[in-house]
N, C-alpha and C positions, 0 to 999 in steps of 0.2 A: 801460552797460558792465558786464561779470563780469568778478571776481575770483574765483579758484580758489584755497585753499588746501589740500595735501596733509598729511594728519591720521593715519600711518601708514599703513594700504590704504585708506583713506576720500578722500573731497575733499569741501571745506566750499566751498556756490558761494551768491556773494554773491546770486547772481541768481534762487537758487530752490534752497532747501535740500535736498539730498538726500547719499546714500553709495553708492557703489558695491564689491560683495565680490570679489575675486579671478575669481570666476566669476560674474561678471554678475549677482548678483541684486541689486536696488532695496531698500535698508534706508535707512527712516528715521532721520537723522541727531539728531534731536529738540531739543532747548533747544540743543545744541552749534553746530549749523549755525545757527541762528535767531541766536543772541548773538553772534556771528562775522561774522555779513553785518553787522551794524549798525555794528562794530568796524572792518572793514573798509571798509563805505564813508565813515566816517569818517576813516580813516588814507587816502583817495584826495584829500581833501579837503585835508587837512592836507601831504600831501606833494607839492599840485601846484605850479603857477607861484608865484611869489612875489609878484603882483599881490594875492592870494586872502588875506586876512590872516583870523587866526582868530577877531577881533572880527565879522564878517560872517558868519560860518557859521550856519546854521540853530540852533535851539534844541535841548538834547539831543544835538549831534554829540560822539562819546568826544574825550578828550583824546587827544595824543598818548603823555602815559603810558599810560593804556587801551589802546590799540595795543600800544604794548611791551607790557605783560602780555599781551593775546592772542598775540600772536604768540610769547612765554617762554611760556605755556601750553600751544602746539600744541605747541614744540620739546620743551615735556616729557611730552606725553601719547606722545610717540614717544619718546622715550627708554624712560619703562613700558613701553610694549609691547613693543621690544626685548628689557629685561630680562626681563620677563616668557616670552617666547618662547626665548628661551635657556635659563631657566630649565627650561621645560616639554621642551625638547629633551636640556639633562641628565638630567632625572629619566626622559628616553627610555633613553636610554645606560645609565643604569646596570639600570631595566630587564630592555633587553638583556644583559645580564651576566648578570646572576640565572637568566634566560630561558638561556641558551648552559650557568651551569653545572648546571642540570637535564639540559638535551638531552644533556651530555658524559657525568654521572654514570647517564642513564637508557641510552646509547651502550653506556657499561663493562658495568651488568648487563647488557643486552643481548646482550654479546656473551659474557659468562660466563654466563649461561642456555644459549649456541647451543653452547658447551666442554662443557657438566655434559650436554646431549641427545646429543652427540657420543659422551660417554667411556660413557654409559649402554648406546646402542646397541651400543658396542665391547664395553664387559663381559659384556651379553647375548649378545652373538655368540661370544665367547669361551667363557662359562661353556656354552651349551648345544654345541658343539663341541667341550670335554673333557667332557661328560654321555654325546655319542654315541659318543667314541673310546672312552669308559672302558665302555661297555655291548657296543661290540663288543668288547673287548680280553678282557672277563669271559665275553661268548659264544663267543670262541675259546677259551679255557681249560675250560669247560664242555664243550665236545665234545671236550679230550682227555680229559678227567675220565670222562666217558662212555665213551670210547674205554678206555680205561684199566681203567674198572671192568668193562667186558664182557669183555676178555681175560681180565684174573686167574680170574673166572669159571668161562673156559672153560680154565682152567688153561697158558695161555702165560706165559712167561715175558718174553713184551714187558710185558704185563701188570704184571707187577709194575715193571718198569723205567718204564713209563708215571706210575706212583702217584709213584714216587722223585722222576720229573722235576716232579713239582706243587708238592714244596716246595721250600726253600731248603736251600744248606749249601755244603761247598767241593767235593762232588764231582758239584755239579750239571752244571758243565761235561764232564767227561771222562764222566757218564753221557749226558750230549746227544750228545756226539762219537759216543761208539759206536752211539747208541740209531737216531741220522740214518746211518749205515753199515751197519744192521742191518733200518729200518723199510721199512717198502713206500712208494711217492712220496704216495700222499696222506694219511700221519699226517705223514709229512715237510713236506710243507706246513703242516701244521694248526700242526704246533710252528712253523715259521717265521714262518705270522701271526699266531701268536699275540705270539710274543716281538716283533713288529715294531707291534704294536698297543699293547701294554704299553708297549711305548718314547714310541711316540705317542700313548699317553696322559697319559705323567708330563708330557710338554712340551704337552700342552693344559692341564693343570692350572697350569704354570706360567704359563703364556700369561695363561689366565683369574684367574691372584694379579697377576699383574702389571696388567693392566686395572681391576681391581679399586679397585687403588690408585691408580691414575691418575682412576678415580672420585672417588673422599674427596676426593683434592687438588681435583676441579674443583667440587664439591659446597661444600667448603669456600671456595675461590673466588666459588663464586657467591653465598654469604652473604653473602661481607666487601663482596662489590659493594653487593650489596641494601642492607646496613645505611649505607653511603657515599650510596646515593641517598637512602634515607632521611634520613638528617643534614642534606644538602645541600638536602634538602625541607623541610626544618624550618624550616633558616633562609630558604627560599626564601621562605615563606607570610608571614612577618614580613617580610621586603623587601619583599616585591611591597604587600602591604596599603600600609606607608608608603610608595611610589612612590604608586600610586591615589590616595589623599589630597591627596596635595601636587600632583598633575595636578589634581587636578578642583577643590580651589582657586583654582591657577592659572589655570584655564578662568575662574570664576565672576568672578575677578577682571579677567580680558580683556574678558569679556560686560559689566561695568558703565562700564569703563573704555571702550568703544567704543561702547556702548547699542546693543550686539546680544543675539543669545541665546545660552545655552552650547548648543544644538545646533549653529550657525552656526559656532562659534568653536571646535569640537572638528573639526569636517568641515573647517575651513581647516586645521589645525595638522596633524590625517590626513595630509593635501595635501602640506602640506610635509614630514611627515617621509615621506612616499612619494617624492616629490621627490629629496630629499638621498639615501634609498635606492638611487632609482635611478641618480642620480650616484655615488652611492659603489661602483657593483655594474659602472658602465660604465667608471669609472677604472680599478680594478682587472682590467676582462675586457682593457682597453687595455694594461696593465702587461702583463697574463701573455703577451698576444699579441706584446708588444714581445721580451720574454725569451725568447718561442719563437724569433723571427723572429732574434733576436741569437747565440742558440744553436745553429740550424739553420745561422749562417752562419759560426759559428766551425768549426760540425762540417764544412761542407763544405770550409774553408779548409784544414783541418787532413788531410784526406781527398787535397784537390789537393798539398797539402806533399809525402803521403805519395807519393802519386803518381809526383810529381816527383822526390822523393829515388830511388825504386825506378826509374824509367827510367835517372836518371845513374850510377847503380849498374850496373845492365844494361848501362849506354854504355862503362862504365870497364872492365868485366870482357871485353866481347868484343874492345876494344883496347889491353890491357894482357899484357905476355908474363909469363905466369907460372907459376913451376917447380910450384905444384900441380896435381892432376890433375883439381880440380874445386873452384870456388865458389860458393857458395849465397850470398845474401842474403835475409834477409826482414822483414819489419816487420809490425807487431803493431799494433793500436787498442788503445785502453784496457780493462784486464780488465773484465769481467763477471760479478757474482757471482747469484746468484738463493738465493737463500732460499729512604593512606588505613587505612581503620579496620579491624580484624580481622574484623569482622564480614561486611563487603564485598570483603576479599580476592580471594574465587574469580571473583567476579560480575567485578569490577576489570580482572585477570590475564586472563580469558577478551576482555572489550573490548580490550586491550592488543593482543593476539595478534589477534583478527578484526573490525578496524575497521569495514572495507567489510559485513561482516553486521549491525553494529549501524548502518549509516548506513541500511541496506535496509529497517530495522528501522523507523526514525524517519521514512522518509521520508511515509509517509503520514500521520502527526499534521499536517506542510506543506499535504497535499495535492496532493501530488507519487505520482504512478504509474510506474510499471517505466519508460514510456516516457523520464522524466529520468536515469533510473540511467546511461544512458549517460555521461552530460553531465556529471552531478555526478564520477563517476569518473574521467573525462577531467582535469576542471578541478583536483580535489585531489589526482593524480596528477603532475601537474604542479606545484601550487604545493607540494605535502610528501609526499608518494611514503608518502601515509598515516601517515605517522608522527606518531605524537601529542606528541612531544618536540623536532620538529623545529625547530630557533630559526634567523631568517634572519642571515648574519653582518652584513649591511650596512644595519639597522632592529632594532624591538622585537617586529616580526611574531614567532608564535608558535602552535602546534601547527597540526592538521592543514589550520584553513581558513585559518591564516597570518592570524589575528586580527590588526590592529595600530591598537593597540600591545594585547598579548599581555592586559592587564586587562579589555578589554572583554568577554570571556569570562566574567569574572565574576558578569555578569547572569544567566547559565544555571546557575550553582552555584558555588562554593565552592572545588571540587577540579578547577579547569580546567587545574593544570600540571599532570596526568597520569590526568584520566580523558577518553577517545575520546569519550564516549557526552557527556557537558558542554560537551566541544567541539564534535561535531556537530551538537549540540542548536541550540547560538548559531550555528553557519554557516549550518544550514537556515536558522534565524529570516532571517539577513542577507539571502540570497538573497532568501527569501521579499518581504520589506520593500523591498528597492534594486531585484530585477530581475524578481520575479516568478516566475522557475522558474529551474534548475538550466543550459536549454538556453540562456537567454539570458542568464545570466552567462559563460557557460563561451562564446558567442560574442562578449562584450565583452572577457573576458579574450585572445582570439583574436587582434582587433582591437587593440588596445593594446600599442605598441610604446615602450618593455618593458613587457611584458604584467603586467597587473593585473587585479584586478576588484572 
């Protein structure tokens, strides 16, 4: 006869000691199962018929207190793992937090970097568009200048009223007045673009100060971001290190308590926090879909209201006598309104900006050829749309291969919440290690509903 006893994911079998993990592999149970069968076939003894008296039992069979402790033993070896596993799952969560407020604080520069490239482009456009109004504005003035100086010359008296008009004073006007009544049509023009050039230049001038300033401000902007991600990295480096700790003790402490190994006992808890990810990601897609569908049905209800109301409207006005000569009704919907270190700086900022060049880069240290670039881009395309900040809201998944939990990156270096080329580094490896190439992860993640890899 077997006895089974359940040991948290383990089973202790009287009949031939062995454990079985979450996914089927065979781990030796060791002295745990061995001391437990004996426990238990003693406690079968003990609790059979009452013929069976315990002066008869074999030599060696446990007491019945024996019993009681094993069986307080198992209920408490599964209560540790519990705690344990809770534990490990906070120190997920919080983590993730850490992880989310890098992604938000790297979000904000981000998108004050893409303001300060914006207002930059505007100024340049600005400034060289009052450069070229103000150079023709001076080459119309130069050919009445010219104009001007060859009459006097030749002794006209336009000539001289041509000099007059080049500078300033209060009789500039009433000398234009007469000078355009008096000139031939093409000095007449010449004055005209010129004065209309001048005009359009002071308002490119102004154009280009005002742009200007809109520069400082986004420049300055994008400082104060920088210096926020910064800060936010600072203390991120100091969370994240004590998160990692306190996981990987808790692993070591699983591994002894279970007499497995911490590789074993890291790939199940993965498991589970993939697991609860994916729950937590299907609740929520079920939630928004609910509040579509509840939304979609208010809006139509509200739509047949309207409907409704404007037919009896229509009904009441063509059977109703009345002394005006015309009524309207209408109705309305709801308004609408529309609106790292200095030294490595450059190196940094350049991976930031062209991830996919630095993945193209690494890929052959793998041994990976052009032929996977498809496949790798496909898959991290989809799992983080490259972005090296990107933090999953429903897990401690983190940057761009969507490491989880977000620490194990730190095998590849140091500065893995925010360098591409750190985190590349460690998802090649992944690949490398679990599937072998790029094409056959990227068709595991495929296959895997919701998709992982």
């Amino acid at each position: 006869m077997r006895v089974r006893v359940r040991t948290s994911e383990w089973w202790v079998d009287a009949g031939g000691p062995h454990a079985s993990s979450p996914r089927g592999a065979a781990i030796p149970a060791r002295g745990l199962s061995v001391a437990l069968s004996g426990v238990l076939a003693g406690a079968l003894l003990l609790a059979g018929p009452a013929a069976v008296r315990a002066d008869t039992l074999p030599p060696g069979t446990p007491s019945q207190a024996q019993v009681d402790a094993a069986v307080s033993a198992v209920a408490d070896q599964q209560g540790q793992v519990s705690v344990i596993e809770a534990s490990y799952a906070a120190a997920n969560a919080r983590l993730g937090q850490v992880q989310r407020a890098v992604s938000e604080a790297a979000g904000e520069y981000a998108a004050a970097q893409r303001a300060e490239e914006a207002a930059q482009a505007a100024a340049a456009a600005a400034a060289q568009l009052a450069d070229e109004t103000q150079a023709q504005a001076q080459a119309a003035s130069d050919s009445i200048s010219r104009a001007a100086a060859a009459a006097f010359e030749g002794g006209s008296t336009q000539g001289e009223l041509l000099l007059g008009l080049i500078g300033e004073g209060p009789q500039r006007a009433l000398d234009l007045a007469q000078y355009l009544d008096d000139a031939s049509g093409a000095l007449d023009q010449d004055l005209q673009s010129a004065s209309l050039l001048a005009g359009a230049a002071a308002s490119a001038r102004g154009v280009a100060a005002e742009r200007a300033q809109v520069l400082g401000e986004a420049t300055r902007a994008s400082a104060q971001a920088l210096a926020r991600m910064q800060e936010v990295l600072a203390a991120s480096h100091t969370q994240v290190a004590q998160v990692a700790a306190e996981q990987t003790a808790l692993v070591a402490r699983l591994a002894d308590l279970q007499h497995t190994s911490a590789d074993l006992q890291q790939q199940r808890l993965d498991g589970l926090a993939a697991a609860a990810a994916a729950a937590a990601r299907a609740a929520a897609e079920k939630a928004a879909a609910e509040k579509a569908a509840a939304e979609k049905a208010a809006a139509d209800k509200a739509a047949a209201d309207r409907a409704a109301a404007q037919a009896a409207a229509r009904s009441a006005a063509r059977t109703t006598t009345s002394t005006s000569t015309s009524t309207s009704t209408s109705t309305s919907g709801p308004a609408t309104t529309t609106g790292g270190s200095s030294s490595n700086t450059g190196t940094l900022a350049w991976a930031q900006a062209h991830p996919r060049a630095v993945a193209q880069q690494l890929m052959p240290r793998f041994g990976f050829g052009t032929d996977q670039w498809s496949c790798l881009d496909a898959l991290w395309q989809h799992e983080s749309n490259w972005n090296w900040a990107a933090a999953n809201p429903y897990s401690a998944a983190y940057g761009i291969p969507q490491s989880l939990p977000g620490t194990k990156m730190a095998s590849a270096g140091s500065d893995w919440l925010v360098n591409p080329a750190t985190q590349i580094t460690w998802g090649l490896g992944y690949i490398k290690g679990r599937y072998g190439s790029p094409c056959v992860a990227w068709a595991r993640w495929q296959a895997n509903s919701p998709h992982w890899y």
